[in-house]
C-alpha positions as CSV (number, residue, x, y, z in Angstrom):
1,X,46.0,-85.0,-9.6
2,X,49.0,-86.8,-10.5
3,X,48.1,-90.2,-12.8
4,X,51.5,-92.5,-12.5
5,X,50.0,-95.2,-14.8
6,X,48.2,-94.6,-17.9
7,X,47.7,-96.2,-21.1
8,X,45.8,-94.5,-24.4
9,X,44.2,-96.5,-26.9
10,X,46.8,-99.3,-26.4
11,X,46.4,-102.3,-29.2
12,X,48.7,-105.7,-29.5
13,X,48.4,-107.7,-32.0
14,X,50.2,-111.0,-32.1
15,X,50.4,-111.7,-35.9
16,X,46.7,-112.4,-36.9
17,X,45.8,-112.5,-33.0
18,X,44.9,-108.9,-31.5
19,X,45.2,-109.4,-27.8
20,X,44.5,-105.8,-27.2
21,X,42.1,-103.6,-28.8
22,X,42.5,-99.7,-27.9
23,X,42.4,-100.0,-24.3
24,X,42.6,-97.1,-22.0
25,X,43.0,-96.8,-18.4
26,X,44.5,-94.3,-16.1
27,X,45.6,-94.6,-12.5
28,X,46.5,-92.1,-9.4
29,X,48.8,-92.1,-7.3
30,X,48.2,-94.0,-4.0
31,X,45.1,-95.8,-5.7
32,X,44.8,-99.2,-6.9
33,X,43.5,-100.3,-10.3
34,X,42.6,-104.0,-10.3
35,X,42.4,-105.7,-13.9
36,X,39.7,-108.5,-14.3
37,X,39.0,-111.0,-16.9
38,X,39.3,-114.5,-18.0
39,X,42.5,-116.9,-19.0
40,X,43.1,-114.6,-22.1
41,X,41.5,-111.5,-21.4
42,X,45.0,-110.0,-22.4
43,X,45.5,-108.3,-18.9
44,X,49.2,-110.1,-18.6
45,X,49.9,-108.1,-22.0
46,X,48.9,-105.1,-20.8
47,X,51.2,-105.7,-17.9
48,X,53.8,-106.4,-20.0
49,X,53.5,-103.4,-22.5
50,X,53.5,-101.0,-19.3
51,X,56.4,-102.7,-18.3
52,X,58.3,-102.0,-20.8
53,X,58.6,-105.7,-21.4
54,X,56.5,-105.4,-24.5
55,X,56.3,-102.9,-27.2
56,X,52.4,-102.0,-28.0
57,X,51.2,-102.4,-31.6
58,X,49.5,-98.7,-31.4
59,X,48.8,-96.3,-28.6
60,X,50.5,-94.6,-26.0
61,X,51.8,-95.3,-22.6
62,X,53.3,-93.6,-19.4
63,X,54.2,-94.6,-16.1
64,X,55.6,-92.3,-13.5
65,X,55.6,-89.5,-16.3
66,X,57.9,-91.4,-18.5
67,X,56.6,-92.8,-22.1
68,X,57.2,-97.0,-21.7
69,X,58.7,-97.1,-25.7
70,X,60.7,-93.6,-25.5
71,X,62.0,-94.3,-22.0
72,X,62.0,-97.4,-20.6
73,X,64.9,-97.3,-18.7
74,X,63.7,-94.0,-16.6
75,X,60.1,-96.5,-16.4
76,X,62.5,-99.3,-15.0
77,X,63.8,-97.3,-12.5
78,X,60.1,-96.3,-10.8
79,X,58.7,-99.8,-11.1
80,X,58.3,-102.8,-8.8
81,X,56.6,-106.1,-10.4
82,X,55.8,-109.6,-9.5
83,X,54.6,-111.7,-12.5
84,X,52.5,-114.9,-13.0
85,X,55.5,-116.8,-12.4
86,X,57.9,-116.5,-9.6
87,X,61.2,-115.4,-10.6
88,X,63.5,-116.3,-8.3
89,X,66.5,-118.1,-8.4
90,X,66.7,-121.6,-7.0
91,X,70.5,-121.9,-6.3
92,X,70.2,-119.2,-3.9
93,X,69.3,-118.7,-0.6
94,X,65.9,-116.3,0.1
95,X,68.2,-113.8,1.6
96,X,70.5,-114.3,-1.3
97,X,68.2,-113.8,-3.9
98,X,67.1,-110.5,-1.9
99,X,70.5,-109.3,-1.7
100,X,71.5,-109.9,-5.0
101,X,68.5,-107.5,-6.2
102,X,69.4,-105.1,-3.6
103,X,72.6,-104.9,-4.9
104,X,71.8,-104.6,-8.5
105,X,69.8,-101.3,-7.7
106,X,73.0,-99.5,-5.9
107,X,72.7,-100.6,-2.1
108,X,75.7,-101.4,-0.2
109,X,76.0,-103.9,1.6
110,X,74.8,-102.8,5.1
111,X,71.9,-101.0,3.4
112,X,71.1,-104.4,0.9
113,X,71.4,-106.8,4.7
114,X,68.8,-104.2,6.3
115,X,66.9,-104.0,3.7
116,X,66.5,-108.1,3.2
117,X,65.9,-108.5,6.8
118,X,63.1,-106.5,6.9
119,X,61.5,-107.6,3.6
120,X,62.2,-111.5,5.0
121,X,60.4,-110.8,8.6
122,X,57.9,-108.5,6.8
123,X,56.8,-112.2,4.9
124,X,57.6,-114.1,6.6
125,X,60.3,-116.0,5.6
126,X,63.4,-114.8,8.4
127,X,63.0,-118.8,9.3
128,X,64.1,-120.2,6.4
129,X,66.1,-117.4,5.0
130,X,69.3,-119.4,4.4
131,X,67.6,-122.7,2.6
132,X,68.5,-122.3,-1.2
133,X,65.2,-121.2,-2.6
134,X,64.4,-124.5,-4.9
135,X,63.8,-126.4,-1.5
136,X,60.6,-124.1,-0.8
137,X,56.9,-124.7,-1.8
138,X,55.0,-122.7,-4.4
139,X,53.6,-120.3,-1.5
140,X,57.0,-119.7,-0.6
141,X,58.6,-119.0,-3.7
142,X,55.8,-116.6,-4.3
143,X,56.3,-114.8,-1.1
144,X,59.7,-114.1,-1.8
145,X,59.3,-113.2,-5.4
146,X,56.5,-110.8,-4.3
147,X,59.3,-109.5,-2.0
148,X,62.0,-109.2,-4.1
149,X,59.8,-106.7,-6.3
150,X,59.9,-104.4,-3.2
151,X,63.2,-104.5,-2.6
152,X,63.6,-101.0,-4.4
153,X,60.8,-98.4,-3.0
154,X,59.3,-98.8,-6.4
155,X,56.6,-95.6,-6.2
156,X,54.7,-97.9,-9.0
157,X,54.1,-101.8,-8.4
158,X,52.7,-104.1,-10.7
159,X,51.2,-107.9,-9.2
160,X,50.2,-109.8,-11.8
161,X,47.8,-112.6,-10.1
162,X,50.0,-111.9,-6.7
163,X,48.0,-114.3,-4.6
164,X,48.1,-117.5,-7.0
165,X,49.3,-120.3,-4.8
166,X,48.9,-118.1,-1.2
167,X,47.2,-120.1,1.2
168,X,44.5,-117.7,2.9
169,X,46.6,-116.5,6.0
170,X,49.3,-116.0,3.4
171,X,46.5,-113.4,1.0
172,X,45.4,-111.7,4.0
173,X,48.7,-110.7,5.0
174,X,49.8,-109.7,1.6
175,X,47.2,-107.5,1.1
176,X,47.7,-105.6,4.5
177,X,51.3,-104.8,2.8
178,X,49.4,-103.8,-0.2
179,X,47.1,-101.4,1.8
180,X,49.6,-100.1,3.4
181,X,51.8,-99.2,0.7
182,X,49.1,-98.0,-1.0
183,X,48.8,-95.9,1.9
184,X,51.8,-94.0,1.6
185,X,51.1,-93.0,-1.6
186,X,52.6,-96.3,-3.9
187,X,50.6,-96.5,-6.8
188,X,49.5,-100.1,-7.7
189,X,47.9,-101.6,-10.3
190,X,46.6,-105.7,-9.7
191,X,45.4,-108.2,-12.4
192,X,43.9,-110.9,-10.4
193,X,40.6,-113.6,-10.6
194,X,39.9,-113.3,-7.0
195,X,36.8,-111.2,-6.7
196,X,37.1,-110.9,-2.7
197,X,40.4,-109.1,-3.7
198,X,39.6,-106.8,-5.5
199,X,36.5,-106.2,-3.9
200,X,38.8,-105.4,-1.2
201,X,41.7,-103.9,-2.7
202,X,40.7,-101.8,-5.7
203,X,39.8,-98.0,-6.1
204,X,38.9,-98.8,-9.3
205,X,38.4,-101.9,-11.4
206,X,38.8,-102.4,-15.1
207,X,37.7,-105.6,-16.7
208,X,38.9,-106.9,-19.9
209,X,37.2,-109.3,-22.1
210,X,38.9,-110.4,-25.7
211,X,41.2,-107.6,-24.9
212,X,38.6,-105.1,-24.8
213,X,37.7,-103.1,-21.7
214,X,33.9,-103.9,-21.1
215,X,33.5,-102.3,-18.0
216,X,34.9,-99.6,-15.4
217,X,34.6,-98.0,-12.5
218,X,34.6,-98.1,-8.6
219,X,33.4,-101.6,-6.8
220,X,30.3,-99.9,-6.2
221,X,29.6,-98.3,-9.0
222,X,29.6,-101.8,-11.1
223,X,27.8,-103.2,-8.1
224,X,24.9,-100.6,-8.6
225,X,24.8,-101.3,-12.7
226,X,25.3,-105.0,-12.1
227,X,21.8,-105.8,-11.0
228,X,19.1,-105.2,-8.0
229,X,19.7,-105.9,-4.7
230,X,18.1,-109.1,-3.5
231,X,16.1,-110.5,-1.4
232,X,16.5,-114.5,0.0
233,X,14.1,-116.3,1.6
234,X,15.1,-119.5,3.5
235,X,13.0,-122.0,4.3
236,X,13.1,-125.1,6.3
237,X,12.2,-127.9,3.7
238,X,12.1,-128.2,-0.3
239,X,8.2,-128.5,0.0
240,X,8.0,-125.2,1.5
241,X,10.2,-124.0,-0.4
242,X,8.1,-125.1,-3.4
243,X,5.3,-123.8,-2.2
244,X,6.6,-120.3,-1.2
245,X,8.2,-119.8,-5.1
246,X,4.2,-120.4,-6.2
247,X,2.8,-118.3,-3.8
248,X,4.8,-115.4,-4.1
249,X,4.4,-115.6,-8.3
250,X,0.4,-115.4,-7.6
251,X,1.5,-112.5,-5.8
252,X,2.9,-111.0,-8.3
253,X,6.2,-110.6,-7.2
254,X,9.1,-112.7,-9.3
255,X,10.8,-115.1,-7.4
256,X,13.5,-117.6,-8.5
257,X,15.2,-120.8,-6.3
258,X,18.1,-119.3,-5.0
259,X,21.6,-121.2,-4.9
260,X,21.6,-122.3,-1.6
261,X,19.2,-125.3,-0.5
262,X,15.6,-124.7,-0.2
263,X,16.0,-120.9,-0.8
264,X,14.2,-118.2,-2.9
265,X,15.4,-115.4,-3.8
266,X,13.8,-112.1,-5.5
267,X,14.8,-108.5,-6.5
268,X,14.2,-105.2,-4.5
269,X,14.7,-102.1,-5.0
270,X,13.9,-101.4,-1.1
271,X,13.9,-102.8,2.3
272,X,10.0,-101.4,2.6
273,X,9.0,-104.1,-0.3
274,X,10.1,-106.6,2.6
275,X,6.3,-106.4,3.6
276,X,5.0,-107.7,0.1
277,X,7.2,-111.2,0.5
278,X,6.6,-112.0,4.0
279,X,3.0,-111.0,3.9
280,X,1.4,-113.4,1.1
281,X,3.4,-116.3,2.7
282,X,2.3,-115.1,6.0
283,X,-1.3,-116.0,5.3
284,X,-0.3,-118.8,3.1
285,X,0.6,-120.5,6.3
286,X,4.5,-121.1,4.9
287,X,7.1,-120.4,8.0
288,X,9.6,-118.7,7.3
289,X,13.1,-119.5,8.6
290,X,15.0,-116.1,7.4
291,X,14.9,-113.5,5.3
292,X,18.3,-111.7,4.2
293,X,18.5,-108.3,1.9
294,X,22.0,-108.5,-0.1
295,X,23.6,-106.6,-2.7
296,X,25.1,-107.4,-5.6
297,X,28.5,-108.6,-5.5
298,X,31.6,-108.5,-7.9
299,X,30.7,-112.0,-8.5
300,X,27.6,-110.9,-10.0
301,X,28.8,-108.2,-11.7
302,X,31.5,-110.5,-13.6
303,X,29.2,-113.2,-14.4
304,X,26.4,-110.3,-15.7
305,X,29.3,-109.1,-18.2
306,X,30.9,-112.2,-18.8
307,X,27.4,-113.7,-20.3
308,X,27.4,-110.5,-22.6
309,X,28.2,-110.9,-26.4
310,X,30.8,-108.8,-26.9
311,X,31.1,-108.0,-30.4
312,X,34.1,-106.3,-30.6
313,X,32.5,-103.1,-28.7
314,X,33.1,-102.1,-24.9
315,X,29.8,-102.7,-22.8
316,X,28.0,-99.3,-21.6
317,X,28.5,-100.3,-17.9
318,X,30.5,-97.3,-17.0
319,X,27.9,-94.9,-17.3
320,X,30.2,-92.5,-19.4
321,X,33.7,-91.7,-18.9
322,X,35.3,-92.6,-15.5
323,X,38.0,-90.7,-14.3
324,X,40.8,-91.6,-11.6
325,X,40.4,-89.8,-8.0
326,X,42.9,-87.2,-7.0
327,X,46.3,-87.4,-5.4
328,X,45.5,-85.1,-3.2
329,X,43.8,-86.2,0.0
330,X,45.0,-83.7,2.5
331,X,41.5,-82.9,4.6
332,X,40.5,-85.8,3.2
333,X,39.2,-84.7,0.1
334,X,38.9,-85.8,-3.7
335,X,38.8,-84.0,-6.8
336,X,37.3,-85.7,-10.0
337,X,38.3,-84.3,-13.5
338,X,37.7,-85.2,-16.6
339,X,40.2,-85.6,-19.9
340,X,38.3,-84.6,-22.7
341,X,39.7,-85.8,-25.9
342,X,41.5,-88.6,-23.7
343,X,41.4,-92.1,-22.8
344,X,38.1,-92.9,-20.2
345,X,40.3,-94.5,-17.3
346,X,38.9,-96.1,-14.7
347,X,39.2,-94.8,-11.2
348,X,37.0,-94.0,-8.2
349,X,37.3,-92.1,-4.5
350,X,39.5,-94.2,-2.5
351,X,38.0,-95.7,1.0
352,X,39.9,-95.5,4.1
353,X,43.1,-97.5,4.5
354,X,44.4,-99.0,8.0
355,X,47.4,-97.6,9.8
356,X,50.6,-97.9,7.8
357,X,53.2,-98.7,10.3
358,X,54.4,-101.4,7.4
359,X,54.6,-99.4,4.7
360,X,56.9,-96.4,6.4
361,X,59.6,-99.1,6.8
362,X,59.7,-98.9,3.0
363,X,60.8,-95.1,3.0
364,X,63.9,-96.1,5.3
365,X,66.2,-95.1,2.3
366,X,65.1,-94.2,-0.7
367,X,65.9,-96.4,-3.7
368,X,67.4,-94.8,-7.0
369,X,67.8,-98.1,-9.0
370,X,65.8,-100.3,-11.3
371,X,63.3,-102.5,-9.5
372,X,63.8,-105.7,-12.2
373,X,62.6,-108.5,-9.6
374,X,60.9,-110.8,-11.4
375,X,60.2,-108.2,-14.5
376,X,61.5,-106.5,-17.5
């Protein structure tokens, strides 16, 4: 198991303010770690510290082997990053600003045109390629930035929010690039607010509150702690609806009006207990429009931990430590290991990836530069 990123009881302070508090993470290679938590959370200073952009107030820190105080340049050289803000510059053209980056990291200028074609058709952008880069939207300038920070082969990447101001078709195709990097083995780690991404996305999730982490593991796993799975009753008017949510209570069972108009919505641990809802409301005369079983989603599990006091103190959501998967997945297999004595990182087995057709255009030439688009 080869862990690219990983930080050990990492604190920050900012004069009174400590925006980290010992927080420990570890990720493998070819796996994504997505970062959650609020405006504040300090997941953009954790970003920072790993990227050698800040210096941590305590703790240690690695990426790609190399320790982010004792050797950032070697860190610069392995890393790709794309932060809140797109970093691009408007006097130039998109192909310009790829090309200048290209450069920068050692490519000639043959290998620096190749490789901003493809990165331009690969988002899109081959159409509008020689506009100077201020006359483009927010989605655009995004989409380049987010390409410049591949212009090296980084074998680490770090999006900070990477989908902020992405319409939807612009989201999905960014996170086919990110699968299938992640497919060849690029390690990535993703702070982000969209649930659906990460849900989609991660390996493993960490999420920070108050600079603590509060909660780790694989989307499942916090799924299964977050709550019971559920089931929803629809109905076909507000009186039945009424009436249902009384007659299952004499039941016995604990229902609740769901979200969604004229709904109610208990938990279960089984689909068997499906018999117990529809059966008192069966002879209670109350049609019953549909019945769906769900599962908790990350939307549930954020909202169950955000509600938490926090105190200072990690929530015990993670059941213990959590450990990332292994690198190796020949035979398709994964190890798990612990690190006594060590930071608990968050990590998880990693679920199948799509074809990576993209991503092998990325191994054309390998890079042996810096990768400082839009970073350190």
């Amino acid at each position: 198991m080869e862990i690219m990123i990983e930080a050990d009881r990492i604190s920050k302070n900012f004069g009174s303010v400590r925006a980290l508090d010992s927080v420990s993470i570890a990720v493998a290679r070819g796996t994504v770690l997505a970062l959650l938590g609020h405006n504040g959370s300090g997941k953009t200073t954790l970003v920072n510290i790993l990227t050698t952009v800040l210096p941590p107030s305590s703790g240690q820190a690695s990426v790609a082997g190399y320790g982010v105080t004792k050797q950032p340049r070697e860190v610069r050289k392995r890393i790709g990053l794309a932060g809140q803000f797109a970093s691009v510059d408007g006097q130039l053209t998109g192909r310009g600003n790829l090309l200048l980056i290209a450069r920068l990291l050692g490519a000639d200028r043959q290998a620096a045109r190749a490789r901003a074609d493809m990165l331009l058709e690969l988002f899109g952008l081959q159409d509008i390629a020689a506009r100077c880069a201020h006359t483009y939207s927010g989605g655009l300038r995004r989409r380049l930035d987010l390409a410049m920070s591949l212009v090296g082969h980084p074998e680490v990447i770090f999006l900070d929010e990477p989908t902020t101001g992405l319409d939807p078709s612009s989201r999905i195709g960014l996170w086919e690039i990110v699968e299938s990097l992640v497919a060849e083995g690029t390690t990535i780690l993703l702070t982000t607010q969209h649930l659906d991404e990460a849900d989609r996305l991660a390996d493993s999730i960490a999420v920070l509150s108050a600079g603590v982490v509060v909660a780790s593991g694989t989307p499942a796993e916090l799924k299964a702690r977050a709550g019971q799975r559920t089931i929803t009753v629809t109905l076909t008017t507000i009186e039945q609806t009424r009436a249902a949510k009384v007659t299952l209570a004499q039941a016995g069972l604990k229902p609740e009006m769901g979200r969604e108009r004229n709904t109610v919505v208990l938990p279960m641990k089984t689909t068997e207990e499906i018999a117990s809802v529809v059966t008192p409301l069966d002879l209670a005369g109350i049609e019953v429009h549909e019945l769906t079983f769900g599962h908790p989603s990350l939307d549930d599990v954020y909202l169950a931990i955000a509600t938490r006091p926090n105190n200072g103190q990690a929530a015990h959501m993670t059941g213990g430590p959590t450990v990332p998967p292994s690198a190796q997945r020949r035979g398709g297999s994964h190890e798990r290991a612990s690190q006594p004595g060590g930071p608990e990182p968050a990590g998880g087995p990693r679920r199948a990836r799509p074809p990576a057709e993209m991503a092998r255009q990325f191994r054309v030439h390998p890079g042996d530069g810096a990768h400082p688009a839009g970073s350190a």
